[in-house]
N, C-alpha and C positions, 0 to 999 in steps of 0.2 A: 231909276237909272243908276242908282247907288249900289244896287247890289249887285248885277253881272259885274260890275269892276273891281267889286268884293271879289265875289268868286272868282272873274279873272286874277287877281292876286293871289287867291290860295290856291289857285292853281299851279304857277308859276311856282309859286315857294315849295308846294310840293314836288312839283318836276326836280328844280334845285334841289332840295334834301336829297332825293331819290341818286342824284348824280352825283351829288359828295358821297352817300351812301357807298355808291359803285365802286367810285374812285379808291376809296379808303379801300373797301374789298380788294382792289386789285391789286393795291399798293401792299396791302397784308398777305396774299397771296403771294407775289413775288419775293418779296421778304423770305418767304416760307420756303416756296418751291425752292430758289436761287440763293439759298441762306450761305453765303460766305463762310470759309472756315473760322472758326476763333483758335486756333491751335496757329502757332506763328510759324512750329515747323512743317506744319503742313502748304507746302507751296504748288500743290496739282487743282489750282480751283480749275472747273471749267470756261468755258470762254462766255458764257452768258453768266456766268457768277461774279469773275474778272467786270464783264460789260454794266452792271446795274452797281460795282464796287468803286468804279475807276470814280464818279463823281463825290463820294465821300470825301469831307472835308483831311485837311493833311493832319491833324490834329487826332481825326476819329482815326484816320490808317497809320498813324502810328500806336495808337491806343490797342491796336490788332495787334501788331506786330512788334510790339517793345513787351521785353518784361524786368527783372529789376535784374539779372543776369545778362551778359553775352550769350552765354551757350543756352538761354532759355529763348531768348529773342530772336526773330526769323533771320534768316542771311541775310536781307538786304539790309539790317539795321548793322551790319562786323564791315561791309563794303564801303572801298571807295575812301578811307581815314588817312587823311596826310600825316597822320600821328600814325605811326606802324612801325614796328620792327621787321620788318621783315627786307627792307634793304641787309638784314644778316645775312639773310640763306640764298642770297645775290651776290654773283663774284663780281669782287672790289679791284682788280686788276689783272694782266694778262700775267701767262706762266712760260709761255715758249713764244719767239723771237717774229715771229708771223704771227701771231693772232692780233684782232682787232678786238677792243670794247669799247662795246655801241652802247650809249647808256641813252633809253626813250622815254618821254612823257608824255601821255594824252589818251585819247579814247578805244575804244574796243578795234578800231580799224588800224591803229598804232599795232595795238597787239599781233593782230594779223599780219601784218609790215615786218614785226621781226621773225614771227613763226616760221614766214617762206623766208626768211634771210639766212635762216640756221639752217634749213635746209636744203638751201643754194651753195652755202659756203660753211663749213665748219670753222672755218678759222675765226669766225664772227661769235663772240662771245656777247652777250644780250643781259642787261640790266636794266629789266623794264619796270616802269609804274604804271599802271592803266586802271582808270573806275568806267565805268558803266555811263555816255554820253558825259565823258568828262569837259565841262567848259578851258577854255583858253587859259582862262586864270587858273582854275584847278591845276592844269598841268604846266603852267609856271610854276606855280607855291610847290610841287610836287618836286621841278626840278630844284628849286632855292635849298628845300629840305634835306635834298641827299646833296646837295654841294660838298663837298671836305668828306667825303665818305667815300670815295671812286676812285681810280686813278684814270678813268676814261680817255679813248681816243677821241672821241665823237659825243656830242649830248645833239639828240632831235625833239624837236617840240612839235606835235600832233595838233594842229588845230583844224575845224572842219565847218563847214560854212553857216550847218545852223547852231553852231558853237557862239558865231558873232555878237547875233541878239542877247545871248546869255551873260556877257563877259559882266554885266552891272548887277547879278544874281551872286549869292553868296553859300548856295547849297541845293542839294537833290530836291531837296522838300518845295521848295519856290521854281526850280527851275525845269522840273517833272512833276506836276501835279497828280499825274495820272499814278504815276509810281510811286513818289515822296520817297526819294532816297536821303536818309538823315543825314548822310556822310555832307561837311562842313571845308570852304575854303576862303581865303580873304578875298576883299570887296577892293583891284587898284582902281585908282585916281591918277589924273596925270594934273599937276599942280604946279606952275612955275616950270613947264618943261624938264620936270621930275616925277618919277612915277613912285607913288605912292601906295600905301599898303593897310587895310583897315582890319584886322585878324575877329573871325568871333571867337565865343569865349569857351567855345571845347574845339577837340580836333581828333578827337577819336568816339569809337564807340562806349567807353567806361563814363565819360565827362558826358555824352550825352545824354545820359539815362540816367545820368546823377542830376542833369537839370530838368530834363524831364518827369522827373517824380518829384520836382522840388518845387510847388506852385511859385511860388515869389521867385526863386532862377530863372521858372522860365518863363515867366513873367516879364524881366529884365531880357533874357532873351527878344523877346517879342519887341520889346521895344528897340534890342537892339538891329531887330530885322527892316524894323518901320524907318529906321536913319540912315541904313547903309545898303538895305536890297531891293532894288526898283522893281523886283518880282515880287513883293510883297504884298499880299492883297489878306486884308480880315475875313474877307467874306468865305474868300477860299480856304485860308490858313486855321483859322478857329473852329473847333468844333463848338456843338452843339446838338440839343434835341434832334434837331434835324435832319440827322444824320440815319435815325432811322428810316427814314422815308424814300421810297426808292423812285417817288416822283422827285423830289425835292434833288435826290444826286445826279438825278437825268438831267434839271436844271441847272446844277450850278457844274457839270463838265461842260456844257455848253456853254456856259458863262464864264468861263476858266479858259477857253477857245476863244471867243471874243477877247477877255483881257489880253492873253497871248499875242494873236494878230496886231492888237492898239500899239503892243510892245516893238513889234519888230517890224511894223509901215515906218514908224520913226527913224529906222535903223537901215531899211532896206527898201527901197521903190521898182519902179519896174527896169531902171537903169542900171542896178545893181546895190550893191553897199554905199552910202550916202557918207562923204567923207567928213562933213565936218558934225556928223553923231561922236555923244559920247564914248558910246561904245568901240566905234573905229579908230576914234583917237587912242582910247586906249589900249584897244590888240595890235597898234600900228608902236605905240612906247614896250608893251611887253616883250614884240618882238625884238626889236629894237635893243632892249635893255636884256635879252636872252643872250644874243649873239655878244655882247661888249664884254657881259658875264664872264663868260664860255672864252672867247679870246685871253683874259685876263688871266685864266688857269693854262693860258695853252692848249686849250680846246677845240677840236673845230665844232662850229657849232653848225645844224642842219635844219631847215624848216621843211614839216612837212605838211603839206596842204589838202588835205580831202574835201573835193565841191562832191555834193552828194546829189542827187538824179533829180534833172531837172531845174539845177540851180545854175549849170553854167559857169564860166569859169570866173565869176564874179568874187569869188573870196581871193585869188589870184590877183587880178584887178586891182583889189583895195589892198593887199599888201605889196604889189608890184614896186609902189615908189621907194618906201621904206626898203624892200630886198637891194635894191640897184642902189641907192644912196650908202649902204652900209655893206655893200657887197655881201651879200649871204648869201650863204650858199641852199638851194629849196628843190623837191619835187614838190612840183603841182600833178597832182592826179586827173587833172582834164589832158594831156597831153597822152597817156597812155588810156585812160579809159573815160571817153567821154561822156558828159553826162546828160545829154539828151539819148542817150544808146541806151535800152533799158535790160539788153542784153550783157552787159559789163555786171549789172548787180544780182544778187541772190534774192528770188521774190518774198524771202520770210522777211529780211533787213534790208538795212542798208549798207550791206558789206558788199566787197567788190569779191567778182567769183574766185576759186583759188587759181586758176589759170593767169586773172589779172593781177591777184596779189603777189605769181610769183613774176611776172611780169616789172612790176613793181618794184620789187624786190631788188631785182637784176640794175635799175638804174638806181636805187638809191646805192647800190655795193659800187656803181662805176663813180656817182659822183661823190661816194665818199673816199673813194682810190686815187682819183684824181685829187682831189684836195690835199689827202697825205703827202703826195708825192709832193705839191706843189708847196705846201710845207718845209717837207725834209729840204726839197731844192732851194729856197728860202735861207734855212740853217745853214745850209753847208755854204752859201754865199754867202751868208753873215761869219763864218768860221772864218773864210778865206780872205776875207775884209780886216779882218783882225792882224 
């Protein structure tokens, strides 16, 4: 009786060998076939190259794409740095007696927001910042940074619904896994009904790549991710062996899916944005503390809202109270392009078509027309008071 349970055994363990055998083949093969560039400027991979790449850990995708240069390292390691000069080659003020500067921060849909505004109207002069799914805070810290730099008539702050979830995330790399954008922004806190500010410890692409090449910096790094970014996951973040394995990257983008979700049910139910999340509280003080900002310079300040398809006018919603309490002035983007209409967006992104952008466009120039006005009307009754 001993021995068919023998052989049934070696059976078994042979079928087993023969299947890890396989596996590992197939895993070597795809490896091979679907072999990712290593060249950082080379940015044309194919879409099954992209697809067996996206689950490498953030650590191993920057290891592709960092080298100990800017101009050797890929573009998306120069993107996105609230450290930039380039507020220079951005006009600081108007020159003739009609022009408006519009000075924006926030994401790729921002950008598009002013693109048809210059093209609506030239009198609108455009001093924009935008990174690539830039969060809430990103385009806070963005606008804090060029403060004293402008003479602006208008500052708008671009937030967009799946921006919300992020606002506790402190960089590309935890807050796009799939892409790991290195570019770096501070972590607020709303503390004592003051909104706080946790800065990491670079802000450009030079400081990045000087702690990245520095194990013990970014070392300290790491830990400073583990204290202050709720995006922070080891298992995602850290490379390792592993990372050659094209079963193993198929697992943990799926597992990167799953934390993500865990991240933003806490933030977001089927009722909408959950008001007393941290996260809500704290894009409900950013805005809050944008607009009192922005007043303080004589600014008018503008929120602009992108819900993005399928979400509903829910990011509206949760800033609704805050806008009416502190009277702000806001387009919500569900009012001209809804977002159950799958018609309104462009099927590559998330960008609204340009027909709606300049749609768009056309109401954010009315209600920032109205607002001047209602400004100057202001002054000149304060003059006449005198």
């Amino acid at each position: 009786m001993g021995q068919p349970g023998a052989a049934q055994r070696g059976v078994r363990w042979l079928v087993a060998l023969w299947i890890i055998f396989y596996m590992v083949a197939i895993d070597l093969l795809i490896n091979v076939v679907f072999h990712y560039p290593r060249d950082p400027q080379n940015v044309h991979a194919s879409f099954l190259q992209d697809y067996f790449e996206y689950g490498r850990s953030v650590e191993g995708k920057l290891a592709i794409m960092t080298r100990k240069s800017e101009g050797e390292s890929a573009p998306k390691v120069k993107g996105g740095w609230l450290k930039t000069d380039k507020y220079t080659l951005l006009p600081r003020r108007t020159s003739k007696p009609d022009e408006v500067l519009v000075a924006l921060y926030g994401m790729s849909h921002t950008e598009c927001l002013w693109e048809a505004m210059q093209k609506l109207d030239k009198r609108y002069l455009v001093r924009g910042f935008m990174s690539a799914g830039a969060t809430p805070n990103w385009a806070y810290a963005a606008y804090e940074n060029d403060k004293g730099r402008h003479e602006a008539d208008v500052v708008i702050l671009g937030v967009m619904s799946d921006g919300v979830s992020l606002v506790t995330s402190t960089t590309g790399m935890t807050a796009y896994f799939d892409n790991s954008y290195p570019y770096t922004f501070p972590r607020y806190r709303v503390k004592n009904n003051q909104l706080e500010a946790s800065y990491p410890p670079f802000a450009d692409a030079k400081g990045f790549i000087e702690y990245f090449y520095d194990n013990r910096k970014w070392e300290q790094y790491r830990e400073w991710l583990a204290e202050n970014d709720k995006w922070y996951n080891p298992l995602l973040f850290r490379g390792s062996v592993s990372d050659y394995s094209a079963f193993v990257r198929l697992v943990r983008r799926a597992y990167s899916e799953r934390v993500k979700q865990k991240i933003v049910k806490k933030v977001c139910d089927d009722n909408g944005f959950i008001d007393t999340s941290e996260e809500v509280i704290a894009l409900r003080a950013i805005v809050s503390r944008f607009a009192e900002s922005a007043r303080e310079q004589g600014v008018v300040p503008v929120i602009y809202i992108v819900n993005l398809q399928g979400q509903g006018d829910r990011l509206f919603r949760a800033l609704k109270p805050v806008l009416e309490s502190n009277r702000i002035p806001y387009l919500s983007t569900h009012i001209i392009c809804p977002p159950d209409d799958p018609r309104v967006y462009l099927t590559e992104n998330s960008h609204f078509t340009e027909a709606k952008d300049m749609e768009l466009a056309k109401e954010m120039i009315r209600i920032i027309e109205e607002e001047l006005r209602q400004g100057k009307k202001q002054a000149d009754l304060a003059k006449i008071s005198q």
